[in-house]
Every structure is written in C-alpha cells, then in structure tokens.
SENUBA-461205 format. One record per residue (C-alpha): z, x, y; residue in one letter. Coordinates in nm, 4 decimals, decimal comma. Layout:
% SENUBA-461205
> Z;X;Y;A;
...
//
This chain:
% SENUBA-461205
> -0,4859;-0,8239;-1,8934;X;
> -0,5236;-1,1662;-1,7666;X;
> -0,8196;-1,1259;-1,4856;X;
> -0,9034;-1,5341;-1,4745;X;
> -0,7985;-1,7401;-1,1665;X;
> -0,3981;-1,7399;-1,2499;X;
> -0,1580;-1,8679;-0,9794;X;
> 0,1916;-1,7525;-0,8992;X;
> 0,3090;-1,3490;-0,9045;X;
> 0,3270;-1,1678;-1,1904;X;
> 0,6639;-1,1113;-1,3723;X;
> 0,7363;-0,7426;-1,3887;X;
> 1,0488;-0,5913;-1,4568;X;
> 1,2036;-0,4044;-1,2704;X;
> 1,1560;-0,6622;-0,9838;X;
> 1,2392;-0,6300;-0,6084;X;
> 1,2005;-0,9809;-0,5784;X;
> 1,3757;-1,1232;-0,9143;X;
> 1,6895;-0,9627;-1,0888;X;
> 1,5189;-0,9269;-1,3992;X;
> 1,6699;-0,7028;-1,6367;X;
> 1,5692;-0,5687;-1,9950;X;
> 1,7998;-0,8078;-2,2657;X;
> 2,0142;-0,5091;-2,4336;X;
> 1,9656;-0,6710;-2,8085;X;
> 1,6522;-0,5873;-2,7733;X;
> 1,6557;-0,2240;-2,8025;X;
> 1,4109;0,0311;-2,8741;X;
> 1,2388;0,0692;-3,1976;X;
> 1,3579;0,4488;-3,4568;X;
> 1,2034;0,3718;-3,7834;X;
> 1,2881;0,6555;-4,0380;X;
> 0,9714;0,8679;-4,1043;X;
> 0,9160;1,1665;-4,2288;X;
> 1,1621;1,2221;-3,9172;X;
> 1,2499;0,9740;-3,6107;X;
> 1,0373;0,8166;-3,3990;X;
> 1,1967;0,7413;-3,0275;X;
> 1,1274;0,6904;-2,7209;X;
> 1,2258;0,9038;-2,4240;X;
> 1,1431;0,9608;-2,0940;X;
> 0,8612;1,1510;-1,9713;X;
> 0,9789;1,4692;-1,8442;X;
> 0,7207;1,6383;-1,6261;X;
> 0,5990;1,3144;-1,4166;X;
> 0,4416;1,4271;-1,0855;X;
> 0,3375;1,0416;-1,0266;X;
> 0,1582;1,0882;-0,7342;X;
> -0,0720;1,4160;-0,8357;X;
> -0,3591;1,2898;-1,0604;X;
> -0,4393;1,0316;-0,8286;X;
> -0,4323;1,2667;-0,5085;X;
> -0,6571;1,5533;-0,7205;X;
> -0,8629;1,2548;-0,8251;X;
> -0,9130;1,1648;-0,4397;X;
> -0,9676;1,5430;-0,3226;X;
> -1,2325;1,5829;-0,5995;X;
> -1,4665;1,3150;-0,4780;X;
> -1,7453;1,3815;-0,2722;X;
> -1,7464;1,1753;0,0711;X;
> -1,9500;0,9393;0,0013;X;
> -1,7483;0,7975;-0,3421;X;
> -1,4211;0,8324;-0,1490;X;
> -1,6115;0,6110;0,1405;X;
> -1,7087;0,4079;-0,1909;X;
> -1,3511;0,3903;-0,3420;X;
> -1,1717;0,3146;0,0056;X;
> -1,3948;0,0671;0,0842;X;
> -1,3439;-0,1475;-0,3278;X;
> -0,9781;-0,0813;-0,3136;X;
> -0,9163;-0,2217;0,0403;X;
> -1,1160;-0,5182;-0,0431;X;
> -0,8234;-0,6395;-0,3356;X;
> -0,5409;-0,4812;-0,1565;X;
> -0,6006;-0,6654;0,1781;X;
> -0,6210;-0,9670;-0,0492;X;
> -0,2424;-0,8868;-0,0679;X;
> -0,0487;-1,1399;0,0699;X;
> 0,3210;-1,0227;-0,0270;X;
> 0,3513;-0,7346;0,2453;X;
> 0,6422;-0,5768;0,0319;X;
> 0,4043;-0,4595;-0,2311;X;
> 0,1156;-0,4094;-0,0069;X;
> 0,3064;-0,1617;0,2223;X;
> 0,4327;0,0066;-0,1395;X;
> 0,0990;0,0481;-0,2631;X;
> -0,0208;0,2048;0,0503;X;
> 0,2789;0,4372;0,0177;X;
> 0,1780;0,5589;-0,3013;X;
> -0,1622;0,6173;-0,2068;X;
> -0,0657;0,7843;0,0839;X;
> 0,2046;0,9874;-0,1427;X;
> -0,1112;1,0981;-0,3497;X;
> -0,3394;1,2294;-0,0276;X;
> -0,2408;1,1609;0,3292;X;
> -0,6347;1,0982;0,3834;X;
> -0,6610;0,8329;0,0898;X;
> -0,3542;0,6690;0,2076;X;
> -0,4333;0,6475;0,5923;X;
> -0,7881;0,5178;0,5207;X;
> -0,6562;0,2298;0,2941;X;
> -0,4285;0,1305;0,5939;X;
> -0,6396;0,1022;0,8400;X;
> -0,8815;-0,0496;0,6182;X;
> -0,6500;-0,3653;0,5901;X;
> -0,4839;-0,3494;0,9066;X;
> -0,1683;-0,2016;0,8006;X;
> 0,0619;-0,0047;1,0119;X;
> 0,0282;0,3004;0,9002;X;
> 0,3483;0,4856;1,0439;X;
> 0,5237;0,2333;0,8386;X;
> 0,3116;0,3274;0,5020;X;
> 0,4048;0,7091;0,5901;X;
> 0,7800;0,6584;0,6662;X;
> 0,8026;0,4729;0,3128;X;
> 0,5784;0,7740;0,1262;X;
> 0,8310;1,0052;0,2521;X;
> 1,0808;0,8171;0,0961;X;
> 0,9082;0,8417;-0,2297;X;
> 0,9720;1,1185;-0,4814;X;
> 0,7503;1,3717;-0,7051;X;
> 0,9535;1,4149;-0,9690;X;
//
C-alpha cells in the first residue's frame, strides 16, 4: 500500500471513471495439485454486515472516536462520486454510522440514503 504523498487517483478496475477492463489472456491461475486450485466467487457475501455489527458493537464513545477519524480522510475527498459511494456503504452497514459520517463532512445525506437503497446485500 503506497501511503507516501502520491498525486493523481488511483487506478482500480472496475472504474466508473475509466473503461478499464481485465486483459482476457490473462486468465486465472488452475495448477494441477493433488486436485485443482480455482478461483470462484464468494458465495455468501453480505458486504455490508461485518461492518454494521462492527459499528453496533462499539460503545459510544469509540463510535464518537471512529466517526470523528473516518470523517477527517473522507471529507478530504474531493471526487464527490466516490465520496457520496462511500457514505452509501456506510450508511448500507448502519443507518446511524452512515448519517453521522454525512453530516460530519457536509454531505447531503438524503442523497447518501437514496444511493444505499440502491445498493444490494447479496
């Protein structure tokens, strides 16, 4: 993880802002075993539960704590695209968590709820 002073956004893939798309002759890896390895798809993801169990499990004062760290970096933001996203998948984990973070940075937060529901569990 590069944590120094870098400049520019990061390159992920997939990308709402580039069409970046995985190169096809590069394919996953099965080396023979004593059987296959593979990869698949994770089949029971609930993406949005740890976190929101994580939230509920803290006392007030270390959500206070957490709200307070998290909205520092993520109203450093300054592409609203993945700001609002992020706040929708907070919100998606706990309404509470996801509400304070808004209003922490200023963010509208009927706009973060609108896009949570939007978001699924599976």
């Amino acid at each position: 993880m590069n944590a120094g002073d870098r400049k520019g956004e990061v390159n992920y893939e997939p990308s709402t802002l580039n069409e970046l798309a995985q190169d096809p002759q590069y394919r996953s890896v099965r080396t023979a075993l004593s059987g296959t390895t593979q990869q698949e798809a994770i089949r029971k993801k609930l993406p949005f539960r740890q976190a929101g169990e994580y939230y509920r499990s803290l006392s007030q004062q270390d959500k206070d704590d957490l709200v307070t760290a998290l909205s520092g970096d993520l109203g450093q933001v300054k592409n609203a695209h993945n700001q609002y996203a992020m706040l929708s998948y907070f919100y998606k984990a706990d309404a509470d968590y996801g509400t304070r973070l808004a209003q922490a940075v200023h963010a509208n937060v009927q706009q973060v709820q609108s896009l949570a529901a939007k978001l699924s569990d599976d």
